[in-house]
C-alpha positions in Angstrom: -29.0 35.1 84.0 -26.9 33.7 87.1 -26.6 35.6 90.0 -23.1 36.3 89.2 -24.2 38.0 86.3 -21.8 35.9 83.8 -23.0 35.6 80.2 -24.8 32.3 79.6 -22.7 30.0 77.2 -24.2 29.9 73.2 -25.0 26.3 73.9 -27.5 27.6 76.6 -28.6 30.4 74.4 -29.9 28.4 72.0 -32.1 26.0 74.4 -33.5 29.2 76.4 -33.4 32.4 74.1 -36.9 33.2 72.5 -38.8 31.3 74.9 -41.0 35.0 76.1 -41.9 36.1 79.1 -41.6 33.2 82.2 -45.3 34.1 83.6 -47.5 32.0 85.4 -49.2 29.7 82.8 -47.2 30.7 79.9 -46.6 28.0 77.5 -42.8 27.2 77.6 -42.3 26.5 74.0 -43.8 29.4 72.0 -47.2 28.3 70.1 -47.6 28.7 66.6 -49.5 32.0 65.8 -51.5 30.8 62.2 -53.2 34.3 61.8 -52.5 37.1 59.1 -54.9 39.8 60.6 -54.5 41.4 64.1 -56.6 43.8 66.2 -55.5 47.1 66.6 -52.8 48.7 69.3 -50.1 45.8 69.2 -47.1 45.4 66.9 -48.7 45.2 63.6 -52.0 44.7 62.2 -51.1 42.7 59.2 -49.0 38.9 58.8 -46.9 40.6 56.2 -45.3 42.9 58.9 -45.7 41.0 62.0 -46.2 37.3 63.7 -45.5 36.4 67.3 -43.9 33.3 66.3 -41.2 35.0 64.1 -40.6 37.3 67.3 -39.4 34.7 68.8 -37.3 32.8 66.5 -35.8 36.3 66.2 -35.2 36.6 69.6 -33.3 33.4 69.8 -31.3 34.1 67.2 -30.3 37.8 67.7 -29.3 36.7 71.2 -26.8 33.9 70.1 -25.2 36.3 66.9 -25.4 39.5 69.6 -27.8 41.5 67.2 -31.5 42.0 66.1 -32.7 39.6 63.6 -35.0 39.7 60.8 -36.2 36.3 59.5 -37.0 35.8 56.0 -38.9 32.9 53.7 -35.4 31.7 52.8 -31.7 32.4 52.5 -32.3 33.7 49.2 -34.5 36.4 50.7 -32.6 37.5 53.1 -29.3 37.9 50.7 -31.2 39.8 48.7 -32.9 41.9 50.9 -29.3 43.0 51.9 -27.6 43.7 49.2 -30.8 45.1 48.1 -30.1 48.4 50.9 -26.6 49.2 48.9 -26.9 52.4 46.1 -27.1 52.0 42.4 -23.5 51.6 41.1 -22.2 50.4 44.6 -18.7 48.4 44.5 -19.1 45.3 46.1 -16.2 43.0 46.4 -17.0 39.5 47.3 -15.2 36.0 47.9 -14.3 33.8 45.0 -15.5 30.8 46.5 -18.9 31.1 47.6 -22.8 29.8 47.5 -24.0 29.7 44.0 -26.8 31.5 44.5 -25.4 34.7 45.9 -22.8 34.5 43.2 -25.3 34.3 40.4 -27.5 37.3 42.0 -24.6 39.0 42.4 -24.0 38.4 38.5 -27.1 39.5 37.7 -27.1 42.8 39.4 -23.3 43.3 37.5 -25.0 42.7 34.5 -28.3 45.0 34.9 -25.6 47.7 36.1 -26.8 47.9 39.9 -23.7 47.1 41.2 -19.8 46.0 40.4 -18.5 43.0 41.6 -14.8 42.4 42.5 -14.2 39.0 43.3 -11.1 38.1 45.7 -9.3 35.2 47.3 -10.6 35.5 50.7 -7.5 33.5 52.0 -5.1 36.5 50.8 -5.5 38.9 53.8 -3.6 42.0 52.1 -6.2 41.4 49.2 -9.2 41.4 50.1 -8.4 44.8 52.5 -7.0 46.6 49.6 -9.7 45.4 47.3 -11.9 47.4 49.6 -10.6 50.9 49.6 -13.5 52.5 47.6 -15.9 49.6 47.6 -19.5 49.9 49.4 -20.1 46.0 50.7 -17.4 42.8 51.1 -19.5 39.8 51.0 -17.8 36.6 53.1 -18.2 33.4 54.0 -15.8 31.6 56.3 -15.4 28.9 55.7 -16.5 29.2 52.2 -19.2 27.0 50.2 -17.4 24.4 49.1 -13.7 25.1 49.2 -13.9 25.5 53.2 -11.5 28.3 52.7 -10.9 30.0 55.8 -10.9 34.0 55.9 -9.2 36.1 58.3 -12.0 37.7 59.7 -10.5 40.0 62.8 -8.2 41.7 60.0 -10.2 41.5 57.4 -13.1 43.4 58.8 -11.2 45.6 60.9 -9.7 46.9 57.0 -13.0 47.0 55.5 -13.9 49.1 58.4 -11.7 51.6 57.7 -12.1 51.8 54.5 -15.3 52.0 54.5 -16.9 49.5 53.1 -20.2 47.5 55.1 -19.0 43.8 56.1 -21.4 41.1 55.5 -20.9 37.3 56.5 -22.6 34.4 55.4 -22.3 32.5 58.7 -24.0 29.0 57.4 -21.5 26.9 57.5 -20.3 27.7 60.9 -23.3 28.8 62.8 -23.6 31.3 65.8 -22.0 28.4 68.1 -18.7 28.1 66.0 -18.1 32.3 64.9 -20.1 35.4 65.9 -19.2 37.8 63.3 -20.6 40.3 64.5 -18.3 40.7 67.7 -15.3 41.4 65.0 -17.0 44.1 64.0 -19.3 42.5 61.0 -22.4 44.5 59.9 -24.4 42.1 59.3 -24.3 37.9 59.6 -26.6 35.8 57.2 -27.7 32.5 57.4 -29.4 29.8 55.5 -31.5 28.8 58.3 -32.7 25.7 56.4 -29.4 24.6 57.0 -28.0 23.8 60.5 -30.4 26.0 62.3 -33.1 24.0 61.3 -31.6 21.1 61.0 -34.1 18.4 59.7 -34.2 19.5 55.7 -38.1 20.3 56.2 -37.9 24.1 56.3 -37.3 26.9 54.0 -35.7 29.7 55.3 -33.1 32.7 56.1 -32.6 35.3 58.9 -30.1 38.6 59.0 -29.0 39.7 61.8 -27.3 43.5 62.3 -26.9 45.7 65.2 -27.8 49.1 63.5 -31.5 50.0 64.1 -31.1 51.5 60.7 -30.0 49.3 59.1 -32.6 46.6 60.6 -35.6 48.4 60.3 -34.4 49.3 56.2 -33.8 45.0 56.1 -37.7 44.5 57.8 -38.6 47.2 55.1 -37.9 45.3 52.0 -39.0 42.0 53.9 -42.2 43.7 53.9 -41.9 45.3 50.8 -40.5 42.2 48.8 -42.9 39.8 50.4 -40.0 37.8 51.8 -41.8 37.2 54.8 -41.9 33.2 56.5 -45.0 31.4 57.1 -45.7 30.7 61.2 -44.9 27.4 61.3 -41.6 27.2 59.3 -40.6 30.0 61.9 -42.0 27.1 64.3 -39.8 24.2 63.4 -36.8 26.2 62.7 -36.8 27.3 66.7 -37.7 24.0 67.7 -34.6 22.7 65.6 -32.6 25.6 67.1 -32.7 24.0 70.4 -31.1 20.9 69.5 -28.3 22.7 67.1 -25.3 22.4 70.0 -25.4 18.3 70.7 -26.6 17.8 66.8 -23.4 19.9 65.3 -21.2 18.3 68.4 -22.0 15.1 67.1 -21.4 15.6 63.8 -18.3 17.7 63.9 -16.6 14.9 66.0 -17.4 12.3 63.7 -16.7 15.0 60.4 -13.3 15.1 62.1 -12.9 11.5 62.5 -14.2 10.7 58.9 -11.6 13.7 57.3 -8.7 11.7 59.0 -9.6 8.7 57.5 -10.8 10.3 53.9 -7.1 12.1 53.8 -5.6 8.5 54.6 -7.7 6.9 51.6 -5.7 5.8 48.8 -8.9 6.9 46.4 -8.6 10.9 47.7 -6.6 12.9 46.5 -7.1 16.2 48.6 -9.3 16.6 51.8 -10.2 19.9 52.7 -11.6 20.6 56.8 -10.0 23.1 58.9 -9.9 21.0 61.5 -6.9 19.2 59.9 -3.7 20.4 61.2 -2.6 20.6 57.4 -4.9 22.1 56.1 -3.8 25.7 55.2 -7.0 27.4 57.2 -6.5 25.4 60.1 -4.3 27.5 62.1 -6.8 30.6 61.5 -9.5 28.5 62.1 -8.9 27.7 65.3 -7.9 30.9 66.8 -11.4 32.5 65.1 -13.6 29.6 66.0 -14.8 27.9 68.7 -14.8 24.4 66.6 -14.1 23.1 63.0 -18.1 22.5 62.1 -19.1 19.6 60.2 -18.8 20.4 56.4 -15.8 19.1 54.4 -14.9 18.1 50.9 -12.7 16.0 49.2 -11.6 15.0 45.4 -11.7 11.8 43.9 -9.1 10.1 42.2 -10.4 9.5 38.5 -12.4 13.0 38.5 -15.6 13.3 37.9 -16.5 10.0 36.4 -15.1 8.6 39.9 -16.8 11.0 42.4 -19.8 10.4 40.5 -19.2 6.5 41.4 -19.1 7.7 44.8 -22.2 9.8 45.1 -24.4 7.2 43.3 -22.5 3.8 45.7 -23.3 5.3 48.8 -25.9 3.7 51.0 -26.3 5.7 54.3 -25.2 8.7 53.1 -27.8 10.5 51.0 -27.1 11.9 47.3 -28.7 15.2 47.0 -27.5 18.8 47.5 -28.5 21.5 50.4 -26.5 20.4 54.1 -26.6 20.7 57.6 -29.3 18.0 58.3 -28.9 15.1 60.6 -28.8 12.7 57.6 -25.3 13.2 56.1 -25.6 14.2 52.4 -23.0 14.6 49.5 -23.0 15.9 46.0 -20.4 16.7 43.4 -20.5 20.1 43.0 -19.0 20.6 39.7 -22.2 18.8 37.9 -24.6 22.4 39.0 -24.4 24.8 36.8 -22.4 27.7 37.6 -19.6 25.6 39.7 -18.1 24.0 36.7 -15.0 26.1 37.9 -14.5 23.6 41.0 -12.1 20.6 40.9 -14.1 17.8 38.3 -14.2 14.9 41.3 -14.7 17.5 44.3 -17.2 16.1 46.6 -19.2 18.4 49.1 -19.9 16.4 52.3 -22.6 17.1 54.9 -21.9 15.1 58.1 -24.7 14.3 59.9 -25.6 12.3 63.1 -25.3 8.9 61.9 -22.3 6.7 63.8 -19.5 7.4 62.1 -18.3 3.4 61.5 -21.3 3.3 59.6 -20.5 6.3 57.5 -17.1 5.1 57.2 -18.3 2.2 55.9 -20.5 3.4 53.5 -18.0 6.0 52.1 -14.7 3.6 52.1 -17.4 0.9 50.0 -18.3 3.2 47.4 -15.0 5.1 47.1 -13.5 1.4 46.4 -16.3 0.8 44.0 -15.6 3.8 42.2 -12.3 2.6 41.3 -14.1 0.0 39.1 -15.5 2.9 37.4 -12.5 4.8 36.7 -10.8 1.3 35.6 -13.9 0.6 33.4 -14.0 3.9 31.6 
């Protein structure tokens, strides 16, 4: 800390959080503990309940969301392990728009009769707080997965609050250098940390992070319990990525900003959405919540599906596959998964990554041109 005792910057956080204590022949990056049996009298005798290098990936990342976190083998895991704390019958009312995978779990538990879901448009403020009078849990994202619907977060979770009901965000898409949801008064802030936090699509992984030491310990419980737990060296790489999240996501917000411009200018798009347009109807909340517009956008094809298809399979630098927040920029259309066949037909998700954005531009003005052969051909 500096002498004037003035709160380090997140983009600092992230390059010296979880590094332990600064003795004299420490190592300065954290080694990779590969053990799953310890002697007595420290932390934990067993690897299901404890590992030094999770500790500090933990660190690190409770210190940039400003809570304790609990990292689990994947996002998966540690969505589950939350909603896995709330009662039998609980009310939980969650975004419209969100990732799959927490929609379909939360399906599941509707239909098994664990819980009941009230899905809300988390764009309509008055909504969403009167949705939760009576509710246990509102699930958010902000932006959302992959409408990049922006939420109101101050009011919204100051009316949840006083209702009642626990907040939970998913803070993927943003990350702990964009939001801190838990300085609005969230409960808890999830992440894929495959995503951004890692950042090089070779780790598996999630993390929670809450402020309650209830509410922690009963999240480490089912980790435990569950056998959610990470292995060592995922925990590893996903800190050593950490330290490199502030100049990868500068980079590649700049140039997803850049490339939205142009993508809303393209006579083959019909809609862009990215927050970071001043049109765009989350743009204004956006910027008064966040500290940037991140690097996710999406945009529909003219043609529809057929079309964005054309894109996906044209493009050269840009990879086609699914997941995000790598430095390779990746793009899917979302409507062809199962369980998003809701979304717009020729809505394309879009990942930006680090490449130079004439070279993306490129490659994304080439195939949307050759997609218009497609739609001509069909």
């Amino acid at each position: 800390m500096p002498a004037d005792d003035r709160p380090l910057h997140p983009a600092t956080v992230a390059v010296t959080a979880g590094r332990g204590p600064a003795e004299p022949g420490a190592p300065l990056t954290p080694p990779v503990v590969l053990a799953t049996t310890f002697r007595p009298g420290g932390p934990a005798l067993y690897g299901r309940e404890h590992n030094p290098t999770w500790s500090a990936l933990e660190d690190a990342l409770g210190a940039l969301e400003g809570g304790t976190a609990t990292v689990f083998a994947s996002g998966m895991g540690a969505i589950t392990a939350v909603l896995d704390t709330l009662p039998p019958g609980a009310r939980v009312v969650a975004a419209s728009d969100l990732y799959t995978l927490t929609g379909a779990h939360l399906d599941a538990l509707a239909a098994a009769g664990r819980v009941v879901v009230t899905r809300v448009d988390v764009t309509d403020t008055g909504a969403v707080v009167g949705a939760c009078h009576g509710a246990d849990l509102l699930w958010l994202e902000s932006p959302t997965n992959p409408l990049l619907q922006v939420c109101d977060l101050p009011a919204v979770i100051a009316g949840a609050a006083a209702a009642g009901a626990r907040v939970v965000v998913d803070n993927t898409f943003a990350t702990p250098l964009l939001q801190r949801p838990l300085e609005l008064g969230a409960d808890v802030v999830v992440h894929s940390a495959t995503k951004y936090i890692a950042g090089h699509s070779d780790v598996l992984l999630g993390v929670a992070v809450a402020r309650d030491p209830d509410l922690v310990a009963a999240l480490r419980e089912r980790r435990t319990r569950l056998g959610a737990v990470p292995g060592p060296l995922e925990a590893f790489l996903a800190l050593r990525g950490l330290r490199t999240l502030p100049v990868r996501l500068e980079r590649a917000s700049a140039t997803a900003a850049e490339l939205a411009q142009r993508l809303a200018a393209h006579p083959r798009v019909e809609v862009v959405r990215y927050p970071g347009l001043p049109g765009d109807p989350g743009h204004a909340r956006a910027a008064a919540q966040m500290d940037g517009f991140g690097a996710m956008l999406s945009f529909d094809v003219v043609g529809g599906a057929r079309a964005a298809d054309a894109v996906c399979e044209a493009v050269r630098v840009a990879v086609h596959t699914t997941s995000l927040g790598g430095v390779e920029t990746t793009l899917e259309r979302r409507a062809a998964n199962p369980g998003q066949e809701h979304l717009p037909p020729g809505l394309v998700r879009l990942s930006v990554g680090c490449e130079h954005v004439e070279d993306l531009w490129r490659d994304l003005d080439g195939a949307l041109r050759r997609s218009a052969e497609v739609a001509a051909s069909a």
